[in-house]
C-alpha positions in Angstrom: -22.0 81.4 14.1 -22.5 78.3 12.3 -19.0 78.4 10.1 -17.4 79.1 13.8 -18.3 76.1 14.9 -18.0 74.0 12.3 -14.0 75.4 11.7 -13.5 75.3 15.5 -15.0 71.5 15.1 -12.7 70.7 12.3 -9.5 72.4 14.4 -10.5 69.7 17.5 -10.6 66.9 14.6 -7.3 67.7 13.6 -6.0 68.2 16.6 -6.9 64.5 17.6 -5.7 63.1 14.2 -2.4 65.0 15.2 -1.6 63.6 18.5 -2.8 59.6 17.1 -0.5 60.1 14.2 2.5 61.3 16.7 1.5 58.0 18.9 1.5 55.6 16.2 3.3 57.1 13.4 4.8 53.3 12.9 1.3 52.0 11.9 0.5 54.7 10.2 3.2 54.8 7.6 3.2 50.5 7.3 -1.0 51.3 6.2 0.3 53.7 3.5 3.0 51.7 2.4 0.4 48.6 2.0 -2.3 50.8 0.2 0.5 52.1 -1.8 1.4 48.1 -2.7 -2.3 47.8 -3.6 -2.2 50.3 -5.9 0.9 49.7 -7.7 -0.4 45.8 -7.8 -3.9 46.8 -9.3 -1.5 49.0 -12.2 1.1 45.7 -12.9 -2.1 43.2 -13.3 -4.1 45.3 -15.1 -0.9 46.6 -17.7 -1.6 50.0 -17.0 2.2 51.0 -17.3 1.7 54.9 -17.6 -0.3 55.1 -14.3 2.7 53.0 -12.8 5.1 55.6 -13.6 2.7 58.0 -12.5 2.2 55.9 -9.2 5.7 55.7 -8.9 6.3 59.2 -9.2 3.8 60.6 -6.8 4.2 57.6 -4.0 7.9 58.5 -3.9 7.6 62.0 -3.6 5.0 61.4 -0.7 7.5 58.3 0.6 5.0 55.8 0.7 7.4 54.1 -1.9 11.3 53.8 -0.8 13.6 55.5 -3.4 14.6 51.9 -4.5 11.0 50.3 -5.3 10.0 53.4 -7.6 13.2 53.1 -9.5 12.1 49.4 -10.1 8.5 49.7 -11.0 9.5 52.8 -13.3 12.1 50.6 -15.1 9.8 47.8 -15.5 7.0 50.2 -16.9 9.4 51.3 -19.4 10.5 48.6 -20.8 6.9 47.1 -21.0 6.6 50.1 -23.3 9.9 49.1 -25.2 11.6 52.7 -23.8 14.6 50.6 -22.9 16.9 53.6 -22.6 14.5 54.9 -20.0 14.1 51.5 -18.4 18.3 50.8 -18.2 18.5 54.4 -16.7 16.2 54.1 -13.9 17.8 50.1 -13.3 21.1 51.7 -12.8 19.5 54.1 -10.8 17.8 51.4 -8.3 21.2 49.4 -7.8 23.5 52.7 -7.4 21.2 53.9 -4.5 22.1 52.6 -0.5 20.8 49.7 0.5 18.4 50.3 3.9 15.9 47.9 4.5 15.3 44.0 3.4 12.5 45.4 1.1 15.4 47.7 -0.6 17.5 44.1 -1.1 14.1 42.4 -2.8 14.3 45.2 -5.1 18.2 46.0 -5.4 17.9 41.9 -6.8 14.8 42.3 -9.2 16.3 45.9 -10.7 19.8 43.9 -11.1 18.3 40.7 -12.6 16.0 43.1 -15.5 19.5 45.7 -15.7 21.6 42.7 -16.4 19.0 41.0 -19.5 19.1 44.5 -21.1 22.6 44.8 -21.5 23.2 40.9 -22.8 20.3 41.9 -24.7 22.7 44.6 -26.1 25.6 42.7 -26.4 27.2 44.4 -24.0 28.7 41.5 -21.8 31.7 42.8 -20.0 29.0 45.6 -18.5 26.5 42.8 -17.7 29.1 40.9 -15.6 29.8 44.0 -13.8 26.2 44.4 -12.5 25.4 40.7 -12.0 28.6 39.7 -10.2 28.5 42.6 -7.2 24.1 41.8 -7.0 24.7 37.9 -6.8 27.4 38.4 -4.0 24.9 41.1 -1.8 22.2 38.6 -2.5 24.6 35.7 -0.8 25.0 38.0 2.2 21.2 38.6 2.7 20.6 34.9 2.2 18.6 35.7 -1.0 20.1 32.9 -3.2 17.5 30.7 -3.3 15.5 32.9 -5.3 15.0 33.0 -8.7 16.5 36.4 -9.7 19.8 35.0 -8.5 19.2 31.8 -10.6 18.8 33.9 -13.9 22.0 35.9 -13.1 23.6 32.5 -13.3 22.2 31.7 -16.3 22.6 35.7 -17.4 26.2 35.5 -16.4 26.7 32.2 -17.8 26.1 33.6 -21.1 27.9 36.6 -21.1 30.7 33.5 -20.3 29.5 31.9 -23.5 29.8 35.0 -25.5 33.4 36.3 -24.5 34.6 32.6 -25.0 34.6 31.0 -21.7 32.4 27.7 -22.3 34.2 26.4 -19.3 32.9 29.1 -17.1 29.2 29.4 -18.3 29.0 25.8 -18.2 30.0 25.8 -14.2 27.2 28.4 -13.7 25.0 26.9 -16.0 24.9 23.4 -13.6 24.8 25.6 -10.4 21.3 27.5 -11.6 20.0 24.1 -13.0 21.0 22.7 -9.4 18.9 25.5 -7.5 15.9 25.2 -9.7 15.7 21.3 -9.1 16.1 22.8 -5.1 13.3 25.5 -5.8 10.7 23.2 -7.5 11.2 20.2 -5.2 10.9 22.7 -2.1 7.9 24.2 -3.6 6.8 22.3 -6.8 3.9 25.1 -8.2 3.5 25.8 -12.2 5.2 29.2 -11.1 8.5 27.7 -10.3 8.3 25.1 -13.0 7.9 28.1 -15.0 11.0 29.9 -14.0 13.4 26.8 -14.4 11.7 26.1 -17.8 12.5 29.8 -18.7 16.1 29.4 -17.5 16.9 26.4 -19.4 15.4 27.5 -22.9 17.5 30.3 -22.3 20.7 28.5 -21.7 19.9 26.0 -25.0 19.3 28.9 -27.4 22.0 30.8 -26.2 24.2 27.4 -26.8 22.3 26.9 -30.3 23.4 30.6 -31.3 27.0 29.6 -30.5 26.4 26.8 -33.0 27.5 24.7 -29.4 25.2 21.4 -30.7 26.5 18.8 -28.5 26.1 20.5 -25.3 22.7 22.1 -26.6 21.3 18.5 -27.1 23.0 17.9 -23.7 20.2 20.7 -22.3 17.6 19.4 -24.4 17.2 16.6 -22.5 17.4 18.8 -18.9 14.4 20.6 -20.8 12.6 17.3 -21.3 12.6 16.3 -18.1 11.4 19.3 -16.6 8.7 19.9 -18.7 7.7 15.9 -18.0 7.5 17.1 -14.4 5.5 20.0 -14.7 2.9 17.8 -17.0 2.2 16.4 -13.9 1.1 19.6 -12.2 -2.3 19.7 -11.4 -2.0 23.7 -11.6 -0.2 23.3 -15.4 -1.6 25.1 -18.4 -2.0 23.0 -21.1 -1.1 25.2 -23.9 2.2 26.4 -22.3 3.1 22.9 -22.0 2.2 22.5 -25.8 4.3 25.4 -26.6 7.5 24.6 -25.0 6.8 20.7 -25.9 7.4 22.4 -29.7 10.0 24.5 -28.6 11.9 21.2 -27.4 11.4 19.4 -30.4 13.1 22.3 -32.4 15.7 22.2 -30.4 16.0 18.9 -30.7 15.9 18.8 -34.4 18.0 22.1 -34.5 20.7 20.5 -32.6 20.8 17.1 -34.0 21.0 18.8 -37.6 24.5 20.4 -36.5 25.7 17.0 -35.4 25.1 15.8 -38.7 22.5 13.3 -37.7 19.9 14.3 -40.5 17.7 11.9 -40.3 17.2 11.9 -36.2 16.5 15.9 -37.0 13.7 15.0 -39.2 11.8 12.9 -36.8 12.2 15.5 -34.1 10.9 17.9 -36.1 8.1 15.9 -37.6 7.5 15.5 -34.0 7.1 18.9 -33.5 5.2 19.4 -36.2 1.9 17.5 -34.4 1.6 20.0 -31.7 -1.2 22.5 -31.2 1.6 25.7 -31.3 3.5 24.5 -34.3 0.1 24.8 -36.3 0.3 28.9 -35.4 1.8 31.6 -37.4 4.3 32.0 -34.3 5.3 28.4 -34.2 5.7 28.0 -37.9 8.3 31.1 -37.7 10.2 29.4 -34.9 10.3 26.0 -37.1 12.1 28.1 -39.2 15.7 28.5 -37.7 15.6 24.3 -38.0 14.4 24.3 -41.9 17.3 27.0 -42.8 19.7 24.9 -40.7 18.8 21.5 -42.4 18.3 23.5 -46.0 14.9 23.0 -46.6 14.4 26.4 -48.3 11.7 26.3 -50.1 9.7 25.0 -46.8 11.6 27.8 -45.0 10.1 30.2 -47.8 6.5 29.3 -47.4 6.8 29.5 -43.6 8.1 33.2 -43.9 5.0 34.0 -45.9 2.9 34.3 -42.8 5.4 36.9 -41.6 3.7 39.0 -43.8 -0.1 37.7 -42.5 1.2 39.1 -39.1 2.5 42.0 -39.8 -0.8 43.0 -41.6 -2.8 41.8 -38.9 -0.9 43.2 -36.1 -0.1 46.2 -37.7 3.6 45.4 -36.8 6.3 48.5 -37.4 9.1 47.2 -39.9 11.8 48.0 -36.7 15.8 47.4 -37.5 15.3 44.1 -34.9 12.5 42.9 -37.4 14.2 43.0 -40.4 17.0 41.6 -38.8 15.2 38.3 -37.5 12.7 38.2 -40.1 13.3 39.8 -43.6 16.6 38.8 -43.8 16.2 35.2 -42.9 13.3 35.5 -45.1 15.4 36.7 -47.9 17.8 34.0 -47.6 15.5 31.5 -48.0 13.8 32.4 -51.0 17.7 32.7 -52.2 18.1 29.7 -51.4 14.4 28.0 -52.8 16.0 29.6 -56.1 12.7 31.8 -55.9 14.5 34.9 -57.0 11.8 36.8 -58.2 10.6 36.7 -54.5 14.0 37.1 -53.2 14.4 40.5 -55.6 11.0 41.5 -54.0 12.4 40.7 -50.6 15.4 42.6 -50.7 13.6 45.7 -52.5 11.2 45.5 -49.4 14.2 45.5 -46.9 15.6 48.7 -48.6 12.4 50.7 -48.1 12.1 49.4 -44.9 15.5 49.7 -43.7 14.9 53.4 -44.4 11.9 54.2 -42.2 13.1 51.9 -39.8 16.5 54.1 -39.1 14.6 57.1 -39.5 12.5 55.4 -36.6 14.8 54.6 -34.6 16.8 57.8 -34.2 13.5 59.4 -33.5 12.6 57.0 -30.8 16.1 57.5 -29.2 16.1 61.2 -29.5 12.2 61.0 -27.7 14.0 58.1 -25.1 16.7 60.6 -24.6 14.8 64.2 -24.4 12.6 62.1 -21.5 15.6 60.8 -20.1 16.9 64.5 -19.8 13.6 65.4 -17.8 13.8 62.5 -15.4 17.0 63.5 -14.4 16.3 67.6 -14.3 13.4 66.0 -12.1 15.5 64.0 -9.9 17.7 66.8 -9.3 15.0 69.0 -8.5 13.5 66.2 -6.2 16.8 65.9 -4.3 16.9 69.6 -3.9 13.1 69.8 -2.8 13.8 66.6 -0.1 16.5 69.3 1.5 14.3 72.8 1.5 11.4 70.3 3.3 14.1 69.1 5.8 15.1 72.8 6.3 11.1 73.9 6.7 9.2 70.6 8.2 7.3 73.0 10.7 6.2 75.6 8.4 5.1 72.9 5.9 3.1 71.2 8.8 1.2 74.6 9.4 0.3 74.9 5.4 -0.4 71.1 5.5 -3.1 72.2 8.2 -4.3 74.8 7.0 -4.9 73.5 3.4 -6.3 70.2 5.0 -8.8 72.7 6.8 -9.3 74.3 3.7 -9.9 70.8 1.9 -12.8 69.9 4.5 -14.4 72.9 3.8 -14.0 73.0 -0.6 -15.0 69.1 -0.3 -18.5 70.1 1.7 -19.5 73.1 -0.5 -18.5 71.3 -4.1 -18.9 68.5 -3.3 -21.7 68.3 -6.3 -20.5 70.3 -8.6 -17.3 68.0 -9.0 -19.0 64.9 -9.3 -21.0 66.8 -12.3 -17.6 67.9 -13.6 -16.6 64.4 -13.2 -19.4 62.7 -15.3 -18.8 65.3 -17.9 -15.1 64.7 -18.0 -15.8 61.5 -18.2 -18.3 61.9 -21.3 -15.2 63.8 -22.8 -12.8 61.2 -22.8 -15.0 58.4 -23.8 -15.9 61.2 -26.7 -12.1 61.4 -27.4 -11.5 58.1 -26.6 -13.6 56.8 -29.9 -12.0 59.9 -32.1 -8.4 58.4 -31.3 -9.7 54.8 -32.1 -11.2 56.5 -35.4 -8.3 58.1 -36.4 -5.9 55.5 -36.2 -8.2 53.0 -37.9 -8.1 55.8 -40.9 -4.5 56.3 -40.9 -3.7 52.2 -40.5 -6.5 51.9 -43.6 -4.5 55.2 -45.6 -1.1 53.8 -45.3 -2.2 50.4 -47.0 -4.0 52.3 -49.1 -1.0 54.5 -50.1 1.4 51.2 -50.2 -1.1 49.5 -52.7 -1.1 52.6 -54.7 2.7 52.7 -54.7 3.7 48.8 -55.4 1.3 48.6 -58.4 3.4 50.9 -60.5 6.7 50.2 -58.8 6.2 46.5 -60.1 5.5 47.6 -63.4 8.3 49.9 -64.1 10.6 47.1 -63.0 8.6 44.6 -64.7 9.6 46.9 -67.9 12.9 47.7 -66.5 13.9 43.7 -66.2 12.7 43.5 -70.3 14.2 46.1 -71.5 17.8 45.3 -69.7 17.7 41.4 -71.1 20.1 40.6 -73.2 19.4 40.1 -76.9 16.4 41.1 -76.6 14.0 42.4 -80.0 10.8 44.3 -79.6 8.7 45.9 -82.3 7.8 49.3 -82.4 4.2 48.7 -81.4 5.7 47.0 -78.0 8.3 49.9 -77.6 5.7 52.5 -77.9 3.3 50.7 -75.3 6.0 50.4 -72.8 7.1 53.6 -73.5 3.7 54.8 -72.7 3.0 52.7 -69.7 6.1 53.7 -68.0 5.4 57.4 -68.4 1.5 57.0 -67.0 3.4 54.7 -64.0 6.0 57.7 -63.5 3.4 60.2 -63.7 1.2 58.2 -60.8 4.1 57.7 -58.4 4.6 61.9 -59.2 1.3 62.2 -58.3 0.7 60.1 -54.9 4.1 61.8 -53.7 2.4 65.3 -54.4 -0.7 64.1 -52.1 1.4 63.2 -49.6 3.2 66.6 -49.8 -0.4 68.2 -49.8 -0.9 65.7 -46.6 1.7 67.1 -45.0 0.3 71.2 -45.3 -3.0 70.2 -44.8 -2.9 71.2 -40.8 -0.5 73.9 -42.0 -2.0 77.7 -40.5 0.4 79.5 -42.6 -1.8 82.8 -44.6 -1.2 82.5 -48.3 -0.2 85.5 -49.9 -2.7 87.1 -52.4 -0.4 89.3 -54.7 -2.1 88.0 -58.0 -5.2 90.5 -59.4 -7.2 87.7 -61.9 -10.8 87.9 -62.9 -12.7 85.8 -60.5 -13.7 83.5 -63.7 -10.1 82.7 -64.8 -10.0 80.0 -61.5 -13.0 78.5 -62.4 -11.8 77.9 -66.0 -8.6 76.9 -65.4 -9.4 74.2 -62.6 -12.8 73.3 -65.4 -9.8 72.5 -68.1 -8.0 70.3 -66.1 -10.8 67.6 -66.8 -10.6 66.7 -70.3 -13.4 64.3 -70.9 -11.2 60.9 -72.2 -11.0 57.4 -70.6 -10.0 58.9 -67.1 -13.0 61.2 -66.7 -16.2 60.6 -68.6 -18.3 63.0 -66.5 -18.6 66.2 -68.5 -18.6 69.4 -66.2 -20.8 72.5 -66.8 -19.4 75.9 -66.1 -22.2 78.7 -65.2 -21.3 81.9 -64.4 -23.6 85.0 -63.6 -23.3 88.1 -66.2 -22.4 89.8 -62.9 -18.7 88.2 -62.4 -17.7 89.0 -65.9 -16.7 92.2 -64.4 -15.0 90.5 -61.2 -11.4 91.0 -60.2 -9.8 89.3 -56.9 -7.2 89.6 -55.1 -5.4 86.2 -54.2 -3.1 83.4 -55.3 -4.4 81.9 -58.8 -2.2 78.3 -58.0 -3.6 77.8 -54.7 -7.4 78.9 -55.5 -7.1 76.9 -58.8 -5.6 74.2 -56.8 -8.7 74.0 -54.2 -11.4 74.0 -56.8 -9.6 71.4 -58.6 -9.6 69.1 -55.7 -13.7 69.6 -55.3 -14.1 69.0 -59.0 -12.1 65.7 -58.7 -13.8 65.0 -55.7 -17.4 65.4 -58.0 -15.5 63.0 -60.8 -14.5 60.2 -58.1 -18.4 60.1 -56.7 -20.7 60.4 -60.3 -21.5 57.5 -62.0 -23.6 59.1 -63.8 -25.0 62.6 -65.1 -23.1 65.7 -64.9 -21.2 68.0 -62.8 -22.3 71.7 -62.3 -19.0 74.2 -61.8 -21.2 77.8 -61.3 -19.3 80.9 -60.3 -21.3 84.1 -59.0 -20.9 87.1 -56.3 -23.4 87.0 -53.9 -22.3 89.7 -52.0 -19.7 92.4 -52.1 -17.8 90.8 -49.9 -16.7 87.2 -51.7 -16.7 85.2 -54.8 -18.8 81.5 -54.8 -17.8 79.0 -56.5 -20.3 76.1 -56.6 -19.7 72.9 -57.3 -22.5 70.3 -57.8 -22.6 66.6 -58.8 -25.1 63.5 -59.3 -23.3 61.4 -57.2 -24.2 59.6 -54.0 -24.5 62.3 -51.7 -23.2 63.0 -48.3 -26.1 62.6 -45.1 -25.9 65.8 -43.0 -24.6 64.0 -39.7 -21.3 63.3 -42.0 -21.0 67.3 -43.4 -18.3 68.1 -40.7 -16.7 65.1 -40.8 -15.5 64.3 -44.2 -13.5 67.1 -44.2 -11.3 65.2 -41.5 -8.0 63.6 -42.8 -8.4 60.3 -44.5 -12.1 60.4 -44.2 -13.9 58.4 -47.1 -18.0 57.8 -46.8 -17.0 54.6 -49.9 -14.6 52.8 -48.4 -14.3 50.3 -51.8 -13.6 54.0 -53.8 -10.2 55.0 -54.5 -8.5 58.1 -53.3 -6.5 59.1 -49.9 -9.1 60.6 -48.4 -7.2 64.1 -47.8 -8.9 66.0 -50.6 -11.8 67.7 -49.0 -9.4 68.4 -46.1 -6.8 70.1 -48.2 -9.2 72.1 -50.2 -10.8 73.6 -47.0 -7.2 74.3 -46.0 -6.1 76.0 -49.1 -9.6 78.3 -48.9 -8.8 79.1 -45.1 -5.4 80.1 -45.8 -6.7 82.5 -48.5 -9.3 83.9 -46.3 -12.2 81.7 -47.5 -13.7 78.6 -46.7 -15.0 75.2 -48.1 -18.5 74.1 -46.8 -21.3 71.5 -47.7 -24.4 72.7 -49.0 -26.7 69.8 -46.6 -30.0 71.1 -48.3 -29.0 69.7 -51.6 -30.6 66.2 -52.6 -30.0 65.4 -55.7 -26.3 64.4 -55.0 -23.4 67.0 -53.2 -22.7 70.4 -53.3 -19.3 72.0 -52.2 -19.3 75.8 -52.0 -15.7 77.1 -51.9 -16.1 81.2 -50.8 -12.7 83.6 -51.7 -13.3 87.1 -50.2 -13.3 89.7 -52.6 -11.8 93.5 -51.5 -13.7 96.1 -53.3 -10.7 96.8 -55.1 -11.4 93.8 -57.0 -14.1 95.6 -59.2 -12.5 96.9 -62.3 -14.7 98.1 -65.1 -12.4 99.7 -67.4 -10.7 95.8 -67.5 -13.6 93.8 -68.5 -13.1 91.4 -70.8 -16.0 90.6 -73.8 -17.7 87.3 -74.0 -15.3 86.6 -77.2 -12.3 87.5 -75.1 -13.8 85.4 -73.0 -14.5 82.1 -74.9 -10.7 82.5 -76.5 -9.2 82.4 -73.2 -10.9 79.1 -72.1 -9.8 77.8 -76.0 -6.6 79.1 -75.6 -6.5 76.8 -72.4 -8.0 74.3 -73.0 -6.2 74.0 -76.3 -2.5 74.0 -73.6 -3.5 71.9 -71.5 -4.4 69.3 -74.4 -1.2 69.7 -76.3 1.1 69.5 -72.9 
């Protein structure tokens, strides 16, 4: 009786919502389309450019965004996220759709103004003119002139003008956008408008700087000058964007007055420069650049490209084609030109390797731009599509949009706690996830300097040998010959090696089964991965090998390079962690079911709250120790993949113990096959004796 009433309650609820919303379906929609404003606001301030897509995405479907606005806001989230395929896609998008309402002009302008910087951007010119020619005449029309996405597509156009050889041109639209910011900043004179006129003519000087235009680039220095006098005025003006574009002009300054040959004047604007705040910065030391390589001062130029290096390492900065090409290269010069060729020969060896990754890089970003750019549009199809089957059933879709309110009412009442409990535990999750992510890429940021280190140090060697040996003339004694000879094969053999640990890295997530086609006595892995540590200057821990009278007798089935492989790894692992003492290898059968292989050390231990997690990639409990930190998780790997497993025995003290388990069939017993104790010992000589000589 008392669910009757409640539905029959809910039914007059909606019946009443119903008949308002049919009333005053105008107010309605206008308080959607302002919540939807909030929360596409609260995304943009916050730079929370994946829920703005998402936002987008959903408030368009619902229409509390117009078709034009979420083509915007999705372009501009993209290209915050540097997916400027993805960002020129939905642009062309925004300003190919019909324009209905004044809001749809706001937007038509804004998607133009960021469409039309993405393709100068690209050098495409004749295409930008195309886009900001029709936007600037529709913006006449609505009376949207005065606005300072029309001012840019002067300036935007104006250098497209510049580019295709029409100075004449770009310098007509270059007065006319200078005209209307004077208009827009003595109409309304805020830090914001200063802003955008000191944006517009910085562009319009560099662009005329890059032409190598100096005489009408000094001409814009001094427009630059005066604005920025104007908005030091301000009592809204921030201080240290004022000190950065006060460099900025300077350089220009200098810059320009360089390519008029007035050499001296270019010094004093720079010196000028130098006493700011921003010039002092690693950024404004890098700017200060494009003057020093102008006026030759190369070897000033050089030590200013050293902090490109300081930011890349701080920063983390990918070595991206557009990188190289504005940094490295430059970079390169300079030391060519400071006569500091061994840097330069560094330089240029680093662009190679970079140059590499940095295509490889690219073509994967394009093809990921490109498969989401494939999506977007199968979505947008499929959107168009679902906008006509709604038209088509708008009444049965208001039934199912009753009902399932109905049924909403009702799910929110009854779970009501149970999803806030769900909540907080998702909640707990993600923060949980949230720190592993953090973790990981710390590890993986700390691996691949790690890994570089590893690889410079003998790269520079073997060209340091390579640079000797190729002089001219040059006479070494034997002694020398044989030491170089020596330390280029122990270089060649530690590049060989960090390779194969990266190719290990790369199976160690690898599921694949190994196949087990090799019958060996269960001893013969212990004694081969034992040999592979003969006690000289690289390891000075002896290991023990134990084994129980019981495996003498032992067969298994499985893959003696793999198995060998994995033990090897926990035995170096022993080596990398002992100071001092001795490493235990024991081998026994503790049930009928699989081998053990044991492998303790003296070392410095591993706390229980850590016996899960070193066995994660890149993991290392001594930071200051060397290695990769992949070890312990290719070991486990191997073992899985051969049926076994890898754990940490926690109730140890005295230092670690890794148990590595193999199963072992019953087949695996083979009595009429065992081997003597003589046999035995020969076998480990015999190897032993091998892997000396080799």
């Amino acid at each position: 009786m008392k669910k009757t009433s409640l539905i029959l309650f809910l039914l007059a609820t909606l019946s009443i919502i119903t008949t308002f919303c049919s009333c005053g379906e105008k107010y309605v929609i206008v308080a959607n389309t302002n919540q939807a404003d909030s929360l596409i606001n609260i995304a943009y301030k916050n730079h929370n450019y994946d829920s703005l897509i998402i936002l987008a995405d959903s408030m368009q479907k619902t229409g509390e965004l117009s078709d034009m606005k979420a083509c915007y806001w999705r372009g501009y989230a993209f290209s915050r996220q540097q997916k400027m395929r993805l960002a020129e896609s939905n642009w062309q998008r925004a300003i190919s759709l019909d324009i209905q309402t004044d809001e749809d002009k706001e937007y038509y302008a804004k998607s133009a103004n960021r469409l039309a910087g993405i393709l100068l951007l690209k050098g495409e010119y004749e295409a930008t003119m195309k886009v900001a020619i029709p936007a600037m005449e529709m913006m006449k029309e609505a009376k949207l002139d005065e606005t300072s996405d029309y001012t840019y597509l002067l300036v935007t156009l104006g250098c497209c003008q510049l580019k295709l050889e029409k100075p004449t041109e770009a310098a007509v639209n270059f007065d006319q956008a200078y005209l209307r910011y004077s208009q827009m900043t003595t109409k309304d004179p805020t830090a914001s408008q200063y802003t955008n006129a000191i944006v517009g003519v910085i562009t319009i000087t560099d662009n005329y700087l890059l032409q190598k235009r100096f005489t009408e680039a000094f001409y814009w220095v001094s427009h630059l000058e005066e604005l920025l006098n104007q908005y030091q005025m301000l009592p809204d003006a921030e201080q240290t964007f004022f000190d950065k574009q006060k460099t900025r002009l300077n350089l220009y300054r200098a810059t320009a007055l360089e390519g008029l040959g007035q050499h001296a004047e270019a010094a004093k604007a720079y010196d000028k420069a130098r006493l700011t705040d921003y010039a002092r910065t690693n950024e404004g030391k890098l700017e200060a650049t494009t003057y020093l390589m102008a006026a030759k001062r190369w070897e000033e130029a050089a030590h200013n490209f050293e902090i490109f290096d300081e930011q890349v390492s701080k920063y983390g900065i990918k070595l991206s084609l557009d990188i190289i090409q504005h940094y490295l290269l430059p970079k390169y010069r300079a030391n060519v030109g400071a006569q500091q060729l061994d840097s330069a020969v560094y330089i240029g060896m680093e662009i190679c390797t970079a140059l590499d990754s940095a295509i490889v890089q690219t073509q994967q970003d394009e093809a990921l731009e490109l498969a989401t750019l494939y999506n977007l549009q199968q979505k947008e199809t499929v959107f168009v599509q679902q906008k006509a089957d709604m038209a088509r059933q708008r009444m049965v879709a208001t039934i199912v949009a009753l009902a399932l309110i109905i049924l909403f009412f009702v799910l929110i009442i009854f779970f009501r706690h149970k999803a806030a409990m769900r909540l907080e535990t998702a909640y707990y999750q993600l923060e949980i996830a949230n720190e592993k992510t953090k973790e990981s890429s710390r590890m993986k940021t700390s691996f691949i300097h790690q890994m570089s280190h590893e690889i410079r140090t003998p790269l520079n060697i073997l060209s340091g040998f390579a640079q000797i040996i190729s002089t001219p003339d040059i006479k070494l004694d034997e002694e020398t010959k044989q030491d170089m000879n020596r330390k280029i094969m122990e270089n060649t053999v530690r590049i060989t090696e960090l390779v194969n640990k990266m190719l290990e890295m790369s199976e160690a997530s690898s599921k694949t089964v190994i196949e087990r086609t090799e019958n060996i006595p269960a001893t013969q892995i212990a004694v081969e991965a034992m040999n592979a540590f003969p006690i000289g200057n690289k390891y000075k821990i002896p290991i023990d090998l134990q084994q129980d009278n019981s495996t003498n007798d032992v067969r298994i089935q499985t893959n003696e390079q793999a198995a060998t492989r994995a033990l090897v790894l926990l035995l170096d692992n022993a080596e990398k962690y002992t100071r001092e003492g001795a490493i235990h290898l024991k081998v026994d059968v503790p049930s009928d079911k699989v081998v053990r292989y044991t492998v303790e050390d003296t070392g410095i231990g591993v706390p229980k709250a850590e016996a899960e997690h070193i066995f994660e990639e890149f993991v290392q409990l001594d930071e200051n120790n060397e290695g990769t930190g992949i070890g312990l998780t290719v070991a486990r790997s191997i073992a899985n993949r051969l049926g076994g497993d890898v754990v940490l025995d926690t109730t140890y003290t005295s230092g670690a113990r890794f148990i590595m388990t193999l199963p072992l069939n019953k087949v695996g017993f083979s009595y009429p096959t065992v081997p003597s104790s003589d046999t035995l010992s020969s076998f480990c000589a015999s190897t032993a004796n091998s892997i000396g000589s080799f």
